[in-house]
C-alpha positions, -999 to 999 in steps of 0.1 A, spaced: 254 407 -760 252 371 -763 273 350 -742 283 315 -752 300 290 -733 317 259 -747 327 228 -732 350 206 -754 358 171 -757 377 155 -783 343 138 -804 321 163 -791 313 199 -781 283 212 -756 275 250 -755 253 268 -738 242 304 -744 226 331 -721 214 366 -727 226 400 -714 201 392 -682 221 357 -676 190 338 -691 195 306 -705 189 310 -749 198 275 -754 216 246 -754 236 229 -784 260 197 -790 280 194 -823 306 171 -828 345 185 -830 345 189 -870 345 215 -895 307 206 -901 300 209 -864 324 243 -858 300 255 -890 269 247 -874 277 262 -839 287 293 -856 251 297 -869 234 290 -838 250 313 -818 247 342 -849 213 332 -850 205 343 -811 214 378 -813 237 400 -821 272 403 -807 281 367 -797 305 361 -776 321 329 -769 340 316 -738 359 283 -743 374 258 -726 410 239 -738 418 264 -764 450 250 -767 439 216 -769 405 202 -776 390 236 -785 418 246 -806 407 241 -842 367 250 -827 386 287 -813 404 290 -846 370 284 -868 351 313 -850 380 339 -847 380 335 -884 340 339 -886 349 369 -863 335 358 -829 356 369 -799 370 344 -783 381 339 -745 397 316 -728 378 300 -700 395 288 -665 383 253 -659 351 254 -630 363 252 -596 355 229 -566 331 253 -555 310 256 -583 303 221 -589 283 219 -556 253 212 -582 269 190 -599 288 184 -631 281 177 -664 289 191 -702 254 214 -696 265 223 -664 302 234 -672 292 250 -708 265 269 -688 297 284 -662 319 295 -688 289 310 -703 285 325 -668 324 336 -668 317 353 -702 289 371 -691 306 383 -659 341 391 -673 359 367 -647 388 341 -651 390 351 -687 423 350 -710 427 358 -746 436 323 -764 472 319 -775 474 324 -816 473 301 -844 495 307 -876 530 311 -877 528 306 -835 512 270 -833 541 261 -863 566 273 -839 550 257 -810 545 226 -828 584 224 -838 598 232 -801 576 205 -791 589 181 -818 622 190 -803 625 189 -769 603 151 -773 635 142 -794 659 156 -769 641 143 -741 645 109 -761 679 111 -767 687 119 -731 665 84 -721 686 65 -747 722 80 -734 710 72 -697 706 35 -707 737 31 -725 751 47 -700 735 22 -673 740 -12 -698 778 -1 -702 781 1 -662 768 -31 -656 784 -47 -688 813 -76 -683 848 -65 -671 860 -76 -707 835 -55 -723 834 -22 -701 873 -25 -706 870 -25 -744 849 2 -743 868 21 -719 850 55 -699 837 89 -710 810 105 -717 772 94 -736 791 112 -771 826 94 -772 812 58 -758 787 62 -786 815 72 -809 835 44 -802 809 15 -802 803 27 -840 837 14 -846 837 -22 -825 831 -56 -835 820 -87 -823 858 -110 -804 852 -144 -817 862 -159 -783 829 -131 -769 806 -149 -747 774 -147 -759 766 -124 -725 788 -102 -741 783 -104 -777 742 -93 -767 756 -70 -747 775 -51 -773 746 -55 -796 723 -34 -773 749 -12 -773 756 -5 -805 718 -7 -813 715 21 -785 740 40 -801 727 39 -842 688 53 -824 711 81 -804 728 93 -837 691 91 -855 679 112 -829 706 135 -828 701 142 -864 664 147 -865 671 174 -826 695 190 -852 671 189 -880 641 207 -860 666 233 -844 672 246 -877 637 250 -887 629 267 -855 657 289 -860 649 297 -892 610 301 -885 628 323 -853 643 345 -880 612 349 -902 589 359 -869 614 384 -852 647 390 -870 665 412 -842 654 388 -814 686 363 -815 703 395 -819 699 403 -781 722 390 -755 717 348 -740 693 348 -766 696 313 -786 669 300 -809 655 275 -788 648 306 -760 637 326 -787 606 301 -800 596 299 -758 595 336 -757 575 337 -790 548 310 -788 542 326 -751 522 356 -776 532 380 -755 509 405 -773 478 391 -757 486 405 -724 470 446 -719 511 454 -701 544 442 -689 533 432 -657 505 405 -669 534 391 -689 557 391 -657 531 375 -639 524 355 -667 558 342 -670 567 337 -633 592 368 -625 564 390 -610 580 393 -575 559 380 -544 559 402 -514 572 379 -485 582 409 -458 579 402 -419 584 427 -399 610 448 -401 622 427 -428 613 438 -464 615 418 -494 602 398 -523 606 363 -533 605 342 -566 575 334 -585 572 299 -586 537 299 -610 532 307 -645 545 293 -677 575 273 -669 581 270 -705 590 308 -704 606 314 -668 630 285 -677 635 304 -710 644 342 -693 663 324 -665 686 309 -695 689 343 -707 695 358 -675 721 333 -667 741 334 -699 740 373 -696 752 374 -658 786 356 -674 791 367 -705 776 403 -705 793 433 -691 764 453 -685 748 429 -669 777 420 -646 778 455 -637 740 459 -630 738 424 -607 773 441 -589 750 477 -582 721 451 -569 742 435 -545 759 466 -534 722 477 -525 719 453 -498 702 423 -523 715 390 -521 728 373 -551 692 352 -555 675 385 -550 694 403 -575 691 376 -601 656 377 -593 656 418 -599 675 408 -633 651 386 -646 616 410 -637 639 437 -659 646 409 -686 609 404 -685 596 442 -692 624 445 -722 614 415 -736 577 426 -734 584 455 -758 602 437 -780 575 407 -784 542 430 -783 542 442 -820 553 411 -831 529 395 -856 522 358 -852 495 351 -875 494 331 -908 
């Protein structure tokens, strides 16, 4: 076996390759093209056979280097950034190409990269989207603010409410000709504010129709489940749940593997605060939207509490079960192009 480690950058790659004995083969820099991916490729299948490759940022700089060589059909690992501890010696591109080699050889801190495909388009839409709501939300906090500290005569005109019915009803108002000009800028900003807000709002409604449509393509049955919306639906997917060996990597993965925290003669767990955010915010929604509206699920959080649980322990007991059905519905899904 060869074992390839790969530092990336965004102009340039360093690997470094060892043998089945850990002994160095060699030591190579290409730069982060298709030329370069093309010329690493060789190098490596030129050492031996069975090359394996162990890379760092494979959702960011190495992305379109982990891509190349999946498709020449190099396995590809994900490779946990070097700790404190092992850059005693030093650090450098050699020096953290030749730990990931290291990692590869040894089998530790490993991770099978995330998919390309159908996957990064998804990912690359909820992305788009929650910018432009983030957006949106900035631009309705500083109308919001600039309406608050706007002239008596002004704040009067517009009257209260909410960001969606001030907006709606500084699309109808005009300049007073008596207006100071204090307020005649004001009320400019405003309306300014309020024609980006309505562009925003249409491209947030745009990209949550491709994304549910794209949801619909990749997994037809998913918004079929209860809490499930389309914007829960793309976190679940571009999580890839079918590069984890079980359930409980996925659980762990996504934050609701429970954490002992017993004392004593006091037994019980506690939430997982780690993992991917993206996809613990996602079952949470779920798991929230199904303690209201879902029967079943009311009656499963009533048995948990009857049991002794509190309600945050029983919600937490909800969402590791949410986690293992989910996992068997997103395993066999296919997420490639």
């Amino acid at each position: 076996m060869i074992a390839a480690g790969v530092d990336t950058h965004k102009d340039e790659h360093v690997a470094v390759a060892l043998d089945g004995l850990g002994q160095v083969l060699g030591e190579l820099a290409v730069p982060a093209s298709q030329a370069g991916y093309q010329q690493l490729t060789t190098w490596l299948e030129g050492l031996g056979e069975d090359p394996r490759a162990g890379v760092e940022g494979t959702g960011s700089y190495g992305a379109a280097l982990t891509e190349h060589l999946q498709n020449m059909g190099i396995p590809v690992f994900e490779v946990e950034r070097p700790r404190r501890r092992d850059r005693r010696s030093g650090k450098s591109d050699s020096i953290d190409a030749l730990l990931a080699a290291k990692r590869v050889l040894a089998g530790d801190g490993l991770s099978t990269p995330r998919r390309s495909g159908e996957r990064r388009a998804l990912q690359t839409l909820l992305s788009a989207y929650q910018s432009c709501v983030g957006e949106r939300t900035r631009l309705y906090n500083q109308l919001h603010a600039l309406h608050a500290t706007a002239p008596a005569a002004l704040r009067e005109r517009v009257g209260r409410g909410g960001g969606a019915t001030l907006a709606r009803r500084l699309t109808r108002m005009r300049n007073q000709p008596d207006a100071s000009v204090q307020e005649t800028t004001i009320l400019a900003v405003l309306r300014d504010l309020t024609r980006r807000i309505k562009a925003t709002s249409e491209t947030v409604d745009r990209y949550k129709s491709e994304i549910t449509d794209l949801v619909r393509v990749l997994h037809p049955t998913l918004l079929e489940q209860p809490g499930v919306g389309p914007i829960t639906a793309a976190k679940l997917l571009t999580c890839d749940a079918a590069r984890f060996k079980n359930e409980a990597a996925f659980a762990r993965t996504n934050g609701t593997a429970p954490i002992p925290a017993s004392s004593g003669q006091t037994i019980r767990h506690r939430l997982n605060r780690g993992g991917d955010r993206q996809v613990n915010a996602a079952i949470h929604m779920i798991a929230l939207s199904r303690s209201i509206h879902h029967p079943e699920t009311q009656t499963y959080l009533a048995r948990r509490t009857s049991e002794g649980k509190t309600k945050r322990e029983a919600m937490r007991a909800l969402k590791r079960h949410l986690s293992r059905t989910l996992y068997k519905q997103l395993v066999h899904q296919p997420l490639t192009s």
